[in-house]
TORTITOR-598558 format. One record per residue (C-alpha): residue in one letter; x, y, z; residue number from 0. Coordinates in Angstrom, 1 decimal. Layout:
<atoms>
<atom><aa>a</aa><u>X</u><v>Y</v><w>Z</w><i>NUM</i></atom>
...
</atoms>
This chain:
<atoms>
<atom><aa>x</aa><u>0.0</u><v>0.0</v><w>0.0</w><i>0</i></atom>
<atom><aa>x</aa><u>2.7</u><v>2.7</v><w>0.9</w><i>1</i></atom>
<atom><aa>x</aa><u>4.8</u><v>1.5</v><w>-1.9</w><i>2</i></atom>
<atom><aa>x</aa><u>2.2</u><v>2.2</v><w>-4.9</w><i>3</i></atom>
<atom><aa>x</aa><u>1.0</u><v>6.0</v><w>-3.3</w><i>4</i></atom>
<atom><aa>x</aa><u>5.2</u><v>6.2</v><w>-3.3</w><i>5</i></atom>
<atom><aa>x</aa><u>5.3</u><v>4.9</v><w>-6.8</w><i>6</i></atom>
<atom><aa>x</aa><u>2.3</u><v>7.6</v><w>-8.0</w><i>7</i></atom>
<atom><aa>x</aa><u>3.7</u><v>10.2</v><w>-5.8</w><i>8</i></atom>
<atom><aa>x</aa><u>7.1</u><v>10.0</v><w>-7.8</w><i>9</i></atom>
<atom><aa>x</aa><u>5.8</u><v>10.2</v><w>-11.2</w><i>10</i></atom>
<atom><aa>x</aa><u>3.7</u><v>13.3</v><w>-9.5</w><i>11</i></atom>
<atom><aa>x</aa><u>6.6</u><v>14.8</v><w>-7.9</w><i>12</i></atom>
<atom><aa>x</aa><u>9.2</u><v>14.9</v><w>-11.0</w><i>13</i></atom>
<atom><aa>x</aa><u>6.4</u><v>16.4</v><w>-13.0</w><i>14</i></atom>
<atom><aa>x</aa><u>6.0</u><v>19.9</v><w>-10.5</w><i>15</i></atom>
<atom><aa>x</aa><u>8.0</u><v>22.6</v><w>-11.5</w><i>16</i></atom>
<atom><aa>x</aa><u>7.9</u><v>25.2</v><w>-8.9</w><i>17</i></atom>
<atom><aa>x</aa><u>7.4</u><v>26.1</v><w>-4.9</w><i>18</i></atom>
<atom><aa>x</aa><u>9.2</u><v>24.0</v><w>-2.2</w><i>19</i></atom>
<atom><aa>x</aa><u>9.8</u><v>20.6</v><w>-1.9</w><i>20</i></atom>
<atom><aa>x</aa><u>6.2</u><v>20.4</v><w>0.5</w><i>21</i></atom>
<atom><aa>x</aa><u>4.2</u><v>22.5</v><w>-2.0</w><i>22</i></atom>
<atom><aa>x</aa><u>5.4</u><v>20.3</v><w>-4.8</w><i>23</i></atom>
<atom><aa>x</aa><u>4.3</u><v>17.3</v><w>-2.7</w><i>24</i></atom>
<atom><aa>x</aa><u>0.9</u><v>18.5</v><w>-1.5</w><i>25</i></atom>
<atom><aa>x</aa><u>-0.7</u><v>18.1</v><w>-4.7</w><i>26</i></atom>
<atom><aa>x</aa><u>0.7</u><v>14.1</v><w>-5.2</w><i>27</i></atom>
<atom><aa>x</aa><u>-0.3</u><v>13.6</v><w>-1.9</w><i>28</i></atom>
<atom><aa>x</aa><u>-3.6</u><v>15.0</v><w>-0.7</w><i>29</i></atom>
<atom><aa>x</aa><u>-6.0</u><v>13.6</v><w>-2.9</w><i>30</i></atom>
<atom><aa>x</aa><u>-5.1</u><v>9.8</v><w>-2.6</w><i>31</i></atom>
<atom><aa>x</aa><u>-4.3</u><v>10.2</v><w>1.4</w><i>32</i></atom>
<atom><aa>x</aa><u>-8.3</u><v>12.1</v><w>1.3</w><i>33</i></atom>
<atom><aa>x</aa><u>-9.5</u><v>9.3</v><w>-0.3</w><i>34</i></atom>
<atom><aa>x</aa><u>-8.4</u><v>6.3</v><w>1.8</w><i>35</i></atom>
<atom><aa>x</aa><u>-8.4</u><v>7.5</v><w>5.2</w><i>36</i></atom>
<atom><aa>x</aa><u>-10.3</u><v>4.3</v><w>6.4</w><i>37</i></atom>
<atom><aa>x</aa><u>-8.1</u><v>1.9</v><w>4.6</w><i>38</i></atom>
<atom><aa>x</aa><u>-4.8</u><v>3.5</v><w>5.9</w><i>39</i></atom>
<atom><aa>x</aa><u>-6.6</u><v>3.4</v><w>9.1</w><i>40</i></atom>
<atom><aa>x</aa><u>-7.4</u><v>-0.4</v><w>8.7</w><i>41</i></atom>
<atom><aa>x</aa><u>-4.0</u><v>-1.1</v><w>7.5</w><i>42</i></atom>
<atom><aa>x</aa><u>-2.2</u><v>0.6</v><w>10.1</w><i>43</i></atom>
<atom><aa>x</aa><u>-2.8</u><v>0.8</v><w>13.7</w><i>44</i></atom>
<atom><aa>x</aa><u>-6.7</u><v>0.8</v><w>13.6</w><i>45</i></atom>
<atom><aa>x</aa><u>-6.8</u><v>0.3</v><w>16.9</w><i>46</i></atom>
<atom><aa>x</aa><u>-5.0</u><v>3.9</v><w>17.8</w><i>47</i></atom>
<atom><aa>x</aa><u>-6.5</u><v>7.4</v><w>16.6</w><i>48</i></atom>
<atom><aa>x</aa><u>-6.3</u><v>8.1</v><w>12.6</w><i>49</i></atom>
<atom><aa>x</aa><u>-3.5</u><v>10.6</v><w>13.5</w><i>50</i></atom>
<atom><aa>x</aa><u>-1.0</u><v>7.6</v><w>14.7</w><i>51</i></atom>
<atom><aa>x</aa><u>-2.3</u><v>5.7</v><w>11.3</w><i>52</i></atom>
<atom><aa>x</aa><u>-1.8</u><v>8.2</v><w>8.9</w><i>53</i></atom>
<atom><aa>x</aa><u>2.1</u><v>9.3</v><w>10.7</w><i>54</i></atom>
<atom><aa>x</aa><u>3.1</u><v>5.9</v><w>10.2</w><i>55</i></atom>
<atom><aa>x</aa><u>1.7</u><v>5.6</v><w>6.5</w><i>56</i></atom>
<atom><aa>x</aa><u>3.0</u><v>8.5</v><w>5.4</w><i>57</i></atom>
<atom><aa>x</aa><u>6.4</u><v>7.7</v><w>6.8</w><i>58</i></atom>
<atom><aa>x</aa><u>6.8</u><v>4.3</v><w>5.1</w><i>59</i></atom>
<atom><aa>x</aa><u>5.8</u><v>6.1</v><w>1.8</w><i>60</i></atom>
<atom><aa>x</aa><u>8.9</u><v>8.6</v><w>2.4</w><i>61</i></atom>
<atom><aa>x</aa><u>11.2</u><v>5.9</v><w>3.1</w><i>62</i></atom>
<atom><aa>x</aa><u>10.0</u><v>4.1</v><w>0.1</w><i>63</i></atom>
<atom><aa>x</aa><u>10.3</u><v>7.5</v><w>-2.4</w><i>64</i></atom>
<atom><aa>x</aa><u>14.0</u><v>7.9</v><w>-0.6</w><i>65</i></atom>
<atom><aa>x</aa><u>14.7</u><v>5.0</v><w>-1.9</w><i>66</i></atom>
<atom><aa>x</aa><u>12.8</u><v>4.8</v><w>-5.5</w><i>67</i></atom>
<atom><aa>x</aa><u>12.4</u><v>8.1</v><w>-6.6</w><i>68</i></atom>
<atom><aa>x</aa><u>15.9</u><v>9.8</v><w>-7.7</w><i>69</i></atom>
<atom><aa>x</aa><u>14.5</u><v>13.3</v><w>-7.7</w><i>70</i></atom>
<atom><aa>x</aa><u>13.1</u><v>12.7</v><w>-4.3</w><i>71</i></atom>
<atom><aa>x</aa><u>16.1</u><v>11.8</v><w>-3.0</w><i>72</i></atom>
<atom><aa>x</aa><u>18.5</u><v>14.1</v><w>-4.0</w><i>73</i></atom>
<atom><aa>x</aa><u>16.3</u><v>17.0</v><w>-2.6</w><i>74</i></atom>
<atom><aa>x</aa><u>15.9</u><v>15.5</v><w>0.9</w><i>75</i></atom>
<atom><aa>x</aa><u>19.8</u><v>15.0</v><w>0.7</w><i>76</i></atom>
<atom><aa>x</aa><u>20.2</u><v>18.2</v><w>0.0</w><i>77</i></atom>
<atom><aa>x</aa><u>18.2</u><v>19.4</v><w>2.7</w><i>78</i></atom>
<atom><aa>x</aa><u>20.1</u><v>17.5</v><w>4.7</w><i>79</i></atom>
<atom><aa>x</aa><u>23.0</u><v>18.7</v><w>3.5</w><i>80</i></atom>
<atom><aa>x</aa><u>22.1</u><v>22.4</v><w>4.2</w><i>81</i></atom>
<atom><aa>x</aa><u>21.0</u><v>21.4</v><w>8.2</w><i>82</i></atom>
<atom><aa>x</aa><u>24.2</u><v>22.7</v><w>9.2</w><i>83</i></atom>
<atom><aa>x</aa><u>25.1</u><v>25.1</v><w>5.4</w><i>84</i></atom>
<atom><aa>x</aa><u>28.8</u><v>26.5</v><w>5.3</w><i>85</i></atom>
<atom><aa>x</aa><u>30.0</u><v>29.8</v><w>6.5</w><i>86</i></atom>
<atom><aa>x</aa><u>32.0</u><v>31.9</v><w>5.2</w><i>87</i></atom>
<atom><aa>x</aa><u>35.6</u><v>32.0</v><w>7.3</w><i>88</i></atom>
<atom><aa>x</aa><u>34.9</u><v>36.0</v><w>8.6</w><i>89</i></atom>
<atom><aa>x</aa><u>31.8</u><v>34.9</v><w>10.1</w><i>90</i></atom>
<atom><aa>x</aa><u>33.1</u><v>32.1</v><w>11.5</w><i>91</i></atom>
<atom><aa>x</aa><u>36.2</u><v>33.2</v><w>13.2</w><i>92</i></atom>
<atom><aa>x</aa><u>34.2</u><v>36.5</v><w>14.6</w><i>93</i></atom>
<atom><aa>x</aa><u>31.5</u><v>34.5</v><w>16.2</w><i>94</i></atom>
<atom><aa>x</aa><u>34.2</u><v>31.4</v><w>17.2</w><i>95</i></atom>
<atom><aa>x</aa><u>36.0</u><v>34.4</v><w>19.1</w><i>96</i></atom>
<atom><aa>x</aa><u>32.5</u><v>35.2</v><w>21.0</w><i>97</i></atom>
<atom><aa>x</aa><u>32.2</u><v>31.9</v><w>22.0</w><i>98</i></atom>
<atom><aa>x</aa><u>35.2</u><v>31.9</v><w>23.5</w><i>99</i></atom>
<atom><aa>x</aa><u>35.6</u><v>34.4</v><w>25.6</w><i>100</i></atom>
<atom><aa>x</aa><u>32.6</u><v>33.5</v><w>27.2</w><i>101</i></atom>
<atom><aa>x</aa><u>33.7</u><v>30.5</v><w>27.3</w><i>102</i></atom>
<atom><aa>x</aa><u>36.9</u><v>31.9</v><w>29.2</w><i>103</i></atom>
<atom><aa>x</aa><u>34.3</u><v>34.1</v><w>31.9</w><i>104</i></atom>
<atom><aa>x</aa><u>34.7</u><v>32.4</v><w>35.1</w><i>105</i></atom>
<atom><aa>x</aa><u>32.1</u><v>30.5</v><w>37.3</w><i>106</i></atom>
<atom><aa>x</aa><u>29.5</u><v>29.9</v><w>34.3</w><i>107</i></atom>
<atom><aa>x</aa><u>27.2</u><v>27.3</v><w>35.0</w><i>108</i></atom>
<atom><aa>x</aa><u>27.5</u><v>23.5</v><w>34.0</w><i>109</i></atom>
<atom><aa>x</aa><u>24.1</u><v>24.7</v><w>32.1</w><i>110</i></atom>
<atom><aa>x</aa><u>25.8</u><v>27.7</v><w>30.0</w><i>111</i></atom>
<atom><aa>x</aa><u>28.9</u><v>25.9</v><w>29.4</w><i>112</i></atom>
<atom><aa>x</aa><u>26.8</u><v>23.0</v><w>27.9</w><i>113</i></atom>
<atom><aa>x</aa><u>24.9</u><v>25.9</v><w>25.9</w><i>114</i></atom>
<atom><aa>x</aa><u>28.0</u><v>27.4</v><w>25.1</w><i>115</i></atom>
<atom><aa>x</aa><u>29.9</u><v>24.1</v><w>23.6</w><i>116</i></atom>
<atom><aa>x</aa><u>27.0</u><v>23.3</v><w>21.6</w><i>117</i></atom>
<atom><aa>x</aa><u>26.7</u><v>26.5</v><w>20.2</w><i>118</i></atom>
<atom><aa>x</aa><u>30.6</u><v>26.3</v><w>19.2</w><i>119</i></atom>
<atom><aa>x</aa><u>30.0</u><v>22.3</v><w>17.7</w><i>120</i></atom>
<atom><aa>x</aa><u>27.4</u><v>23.6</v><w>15.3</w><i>121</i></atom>
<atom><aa>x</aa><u>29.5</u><v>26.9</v><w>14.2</w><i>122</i></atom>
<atom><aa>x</aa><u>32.7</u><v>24.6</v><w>13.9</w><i>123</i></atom>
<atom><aa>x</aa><u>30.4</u><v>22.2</v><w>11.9</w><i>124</i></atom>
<atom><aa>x</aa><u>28.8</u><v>25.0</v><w>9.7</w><i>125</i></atom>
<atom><aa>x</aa><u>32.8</u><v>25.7</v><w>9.0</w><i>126</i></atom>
<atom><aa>x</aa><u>33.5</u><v>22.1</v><w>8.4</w><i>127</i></atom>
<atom><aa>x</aa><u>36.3</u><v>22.1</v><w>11.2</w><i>128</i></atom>
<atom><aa>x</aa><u>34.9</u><v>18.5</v><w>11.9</w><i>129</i></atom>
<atom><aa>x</aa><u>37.9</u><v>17.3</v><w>14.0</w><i>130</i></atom>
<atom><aa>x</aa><u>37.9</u><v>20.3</v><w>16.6</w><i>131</i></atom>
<atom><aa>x</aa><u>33.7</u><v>19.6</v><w>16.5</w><i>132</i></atom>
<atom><aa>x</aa><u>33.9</u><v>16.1</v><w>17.3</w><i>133</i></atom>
<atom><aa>x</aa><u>36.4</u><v>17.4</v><w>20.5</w><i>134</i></atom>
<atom><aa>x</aa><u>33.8</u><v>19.3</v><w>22.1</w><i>135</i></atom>
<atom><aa>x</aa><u>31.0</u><v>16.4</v><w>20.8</w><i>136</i></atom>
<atom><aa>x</aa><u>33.6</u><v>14.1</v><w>23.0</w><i>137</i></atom>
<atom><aa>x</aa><u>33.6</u><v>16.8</v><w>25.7</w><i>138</i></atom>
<atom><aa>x</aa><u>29.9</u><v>17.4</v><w>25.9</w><i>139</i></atom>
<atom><aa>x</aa><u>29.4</u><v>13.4</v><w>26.1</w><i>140</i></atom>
<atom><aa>x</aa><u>32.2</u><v>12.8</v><w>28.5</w><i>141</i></atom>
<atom><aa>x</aa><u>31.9</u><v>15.3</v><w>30.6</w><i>142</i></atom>
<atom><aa>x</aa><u>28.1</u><v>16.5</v><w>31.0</w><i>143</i></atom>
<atom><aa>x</aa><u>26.7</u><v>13.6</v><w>29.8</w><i>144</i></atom>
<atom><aa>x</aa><u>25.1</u><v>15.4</v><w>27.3</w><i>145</i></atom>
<atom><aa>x</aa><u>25.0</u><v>12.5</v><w>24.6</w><i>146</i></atom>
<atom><aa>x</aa><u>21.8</u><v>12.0</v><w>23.4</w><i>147</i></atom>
<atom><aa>x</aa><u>21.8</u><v>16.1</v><w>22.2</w><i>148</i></atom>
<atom><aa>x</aa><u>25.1</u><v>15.4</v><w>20.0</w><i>149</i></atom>
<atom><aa>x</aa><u>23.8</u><v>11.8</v><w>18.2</w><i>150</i></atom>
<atom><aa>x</aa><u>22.6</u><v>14.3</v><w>15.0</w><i>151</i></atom>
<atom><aa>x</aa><u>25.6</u><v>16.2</v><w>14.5</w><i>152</i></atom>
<atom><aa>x</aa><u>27.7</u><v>13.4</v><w>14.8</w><i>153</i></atom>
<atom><aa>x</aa><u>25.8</u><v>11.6</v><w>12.1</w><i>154</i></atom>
<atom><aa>x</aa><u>25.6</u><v>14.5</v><w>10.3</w><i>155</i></atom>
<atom><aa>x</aa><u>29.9</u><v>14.8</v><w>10.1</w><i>156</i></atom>
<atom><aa>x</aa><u>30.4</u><v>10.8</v><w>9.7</w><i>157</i></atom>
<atom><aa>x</aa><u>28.1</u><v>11.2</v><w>6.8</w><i>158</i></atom>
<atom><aa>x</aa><u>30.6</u><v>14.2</v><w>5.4</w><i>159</i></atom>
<atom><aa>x</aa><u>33.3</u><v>12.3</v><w>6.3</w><i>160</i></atom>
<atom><aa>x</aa><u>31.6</u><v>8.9</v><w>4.2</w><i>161</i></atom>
<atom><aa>x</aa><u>31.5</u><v>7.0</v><w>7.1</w><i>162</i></atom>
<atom><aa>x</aa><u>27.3</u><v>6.0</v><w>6.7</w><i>163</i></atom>
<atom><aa>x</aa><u>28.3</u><v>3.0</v><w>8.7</w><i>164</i></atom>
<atom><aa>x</aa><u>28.8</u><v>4.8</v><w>12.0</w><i>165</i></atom>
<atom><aa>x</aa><u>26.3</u><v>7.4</v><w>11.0</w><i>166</i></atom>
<atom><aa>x</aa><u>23.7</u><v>4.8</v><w>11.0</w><i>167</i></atom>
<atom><aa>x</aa><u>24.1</u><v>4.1</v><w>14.4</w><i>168</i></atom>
<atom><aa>x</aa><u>24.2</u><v>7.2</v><w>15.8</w><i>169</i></atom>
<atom><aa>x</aa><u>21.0</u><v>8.0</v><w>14.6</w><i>170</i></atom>
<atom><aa>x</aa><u>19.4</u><v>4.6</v><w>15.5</w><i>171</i></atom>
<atom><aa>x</aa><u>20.7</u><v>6.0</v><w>18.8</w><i>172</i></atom>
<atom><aa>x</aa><u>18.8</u><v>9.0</v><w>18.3</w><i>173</i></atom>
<atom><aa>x</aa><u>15.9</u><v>7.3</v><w>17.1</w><i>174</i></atom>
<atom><aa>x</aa><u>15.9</u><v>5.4</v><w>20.6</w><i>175</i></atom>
<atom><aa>x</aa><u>16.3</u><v>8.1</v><w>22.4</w><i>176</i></atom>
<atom><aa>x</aa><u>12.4</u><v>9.3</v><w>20.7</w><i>177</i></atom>
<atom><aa>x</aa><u>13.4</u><v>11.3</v><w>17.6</w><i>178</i></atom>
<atom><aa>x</aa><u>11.4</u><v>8.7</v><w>15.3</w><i>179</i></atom>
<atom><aa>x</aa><u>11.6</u><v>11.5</v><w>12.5</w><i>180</i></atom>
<atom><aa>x</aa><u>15.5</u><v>11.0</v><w>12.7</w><i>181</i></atom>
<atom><aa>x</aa><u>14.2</u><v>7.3</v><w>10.5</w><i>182</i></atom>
<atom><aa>x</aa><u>14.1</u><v>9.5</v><w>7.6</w><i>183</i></atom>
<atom><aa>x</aa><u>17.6</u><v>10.9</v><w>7.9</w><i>184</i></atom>
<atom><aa>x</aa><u>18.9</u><v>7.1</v><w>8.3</w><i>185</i></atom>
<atom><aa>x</aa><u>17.5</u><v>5.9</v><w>5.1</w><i>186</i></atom>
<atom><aa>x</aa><u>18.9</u><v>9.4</v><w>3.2</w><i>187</i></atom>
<atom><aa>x</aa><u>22.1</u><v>8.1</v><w>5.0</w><i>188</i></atom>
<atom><aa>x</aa><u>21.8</u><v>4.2</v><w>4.2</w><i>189</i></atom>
<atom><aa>x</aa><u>20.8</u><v>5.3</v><w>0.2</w><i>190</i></atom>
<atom><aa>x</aa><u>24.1</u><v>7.2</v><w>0.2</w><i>191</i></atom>
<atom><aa>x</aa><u>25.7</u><v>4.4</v><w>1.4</w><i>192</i></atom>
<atom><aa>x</aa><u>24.6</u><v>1.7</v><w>-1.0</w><i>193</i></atom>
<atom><aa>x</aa><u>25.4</u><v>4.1</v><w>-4.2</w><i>194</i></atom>
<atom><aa>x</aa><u>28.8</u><v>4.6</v><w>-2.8</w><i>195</i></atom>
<atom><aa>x</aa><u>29.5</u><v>0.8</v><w>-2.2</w><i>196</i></atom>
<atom><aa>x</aa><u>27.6</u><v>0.7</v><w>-6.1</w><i>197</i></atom>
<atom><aa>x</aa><u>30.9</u><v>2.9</v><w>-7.4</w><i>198</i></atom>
<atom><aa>x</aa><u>33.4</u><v>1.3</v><w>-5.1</w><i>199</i></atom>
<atom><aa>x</aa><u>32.5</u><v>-2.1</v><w>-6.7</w><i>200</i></atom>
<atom><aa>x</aa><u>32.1</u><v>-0.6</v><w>-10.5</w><i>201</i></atom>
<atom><aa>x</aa><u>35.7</u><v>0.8</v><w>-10.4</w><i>202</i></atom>
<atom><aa>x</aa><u>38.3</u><v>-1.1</v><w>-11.8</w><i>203</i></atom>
<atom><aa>x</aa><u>40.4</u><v>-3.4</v><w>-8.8</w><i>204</i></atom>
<atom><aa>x</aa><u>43.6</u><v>-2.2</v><w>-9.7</w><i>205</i></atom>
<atom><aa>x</aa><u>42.0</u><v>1.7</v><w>-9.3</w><i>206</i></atom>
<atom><aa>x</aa><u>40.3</u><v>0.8</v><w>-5.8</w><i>207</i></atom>
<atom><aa>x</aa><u>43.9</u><v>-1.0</v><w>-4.9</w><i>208</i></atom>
<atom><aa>x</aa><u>45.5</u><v>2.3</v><w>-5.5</w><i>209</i></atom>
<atom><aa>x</aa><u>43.0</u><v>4.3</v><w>-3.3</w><i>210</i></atom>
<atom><aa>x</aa><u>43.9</u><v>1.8</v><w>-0.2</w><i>211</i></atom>
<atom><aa>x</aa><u>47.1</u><v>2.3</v><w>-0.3</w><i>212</i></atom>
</atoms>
């Protein structure tokens, strides 16, 4: 059931021109949700309100256009991609010296330092300065126990850095933690992976022999 409303909503999708990627989606969606409200109830969890139902329908049909419908994906990735979208290197180091000397103002709380080194994770992400990033990630988990606030961004740079693999289970960890809309960025993350494992194995074995080297 989710898989043919994917497959129509697809062909739908590719053929809108204009408006964001929700306007362009209303249209493929509206109608055939309006018209089987009882059987997506029936189908899925008819014994909790429609509401539940229709969350976890429509969810199995993104998952399903993530992975069939190329246009589809690429936007979503791309919205991913922009979650955390570069800064230019005046910005950064002007607000990166802010940070700091607050940072440096003694007897802060444990609350505004935790405030404080997130805000500095997502500016040094933004400036893709991943390693000093995952630092204060390592800090923030380590130290305040703040781990279940950094599993996003830390998918978000293993997925820069191509590493889908650990990625994946940060945000499984994030999806245990009650973020169940974080299931959408794993399966961006899990498409990514398969096409690059698709190129890896395409290229010839003497070229990937050379790249491990």
């Amino acid at each position: 059931m989710p898989d043919s409303l994917a497959t129509q909503a697809c062909e739908c999708f590719e053929q809108q021109t204009s408006g964001t990627i929700d306007e362009r989606l209303y249209p493929c969606f509206s109608k055939p949700v309006n018209d089987n409200f009882n059987e997506i109830h029936q189908f899925y969890e008819k014994d909790k309100p429609m509401e539940v139902a229709l969350m976890n329908y429509m969810m199995d049909v993104t998952i399903s256009m993530i992975h069939n419908c190329d246009m589809f994906f690429y936007e979503m990735d791309s919205m991913y991609t922009n979650f955390y979208p570069a800064i230019d290197r005046e910005t950064f180091v002007d607000q990166l010296s802010q940070i700091q000397d607050s940072l440096e103002i003694e007897h802060h709380s444990d609350s505004l330092i935790i405030e404080l080194l997130h805000r500095r994770v997502s500016l040094l992400t933004r400036a893709r300065e991943f390693e000093l990033a995952m630092s204060d990630i390592h800090t923030l988990r380590t130290k305040y126990d703040e781990a279940s606030e950094t599993h996003l961004v830390t998918a978000y740079i293993l997925r820069d850095q191509h590493k889908y693999d650990q990625a994946i289970i940060e945000l499984d960890q994030a999806i245990a933690m009650g973020n169940p809309d974080h299931r959408v960025l794993k399966e961006l993350v899990k498409r990514r992976n398969g096409r690059q494992q698709h190129l890896n194995a395409s290229r010839p074995s003497a070229l990937r022999s050379n790249e491990n080297r």
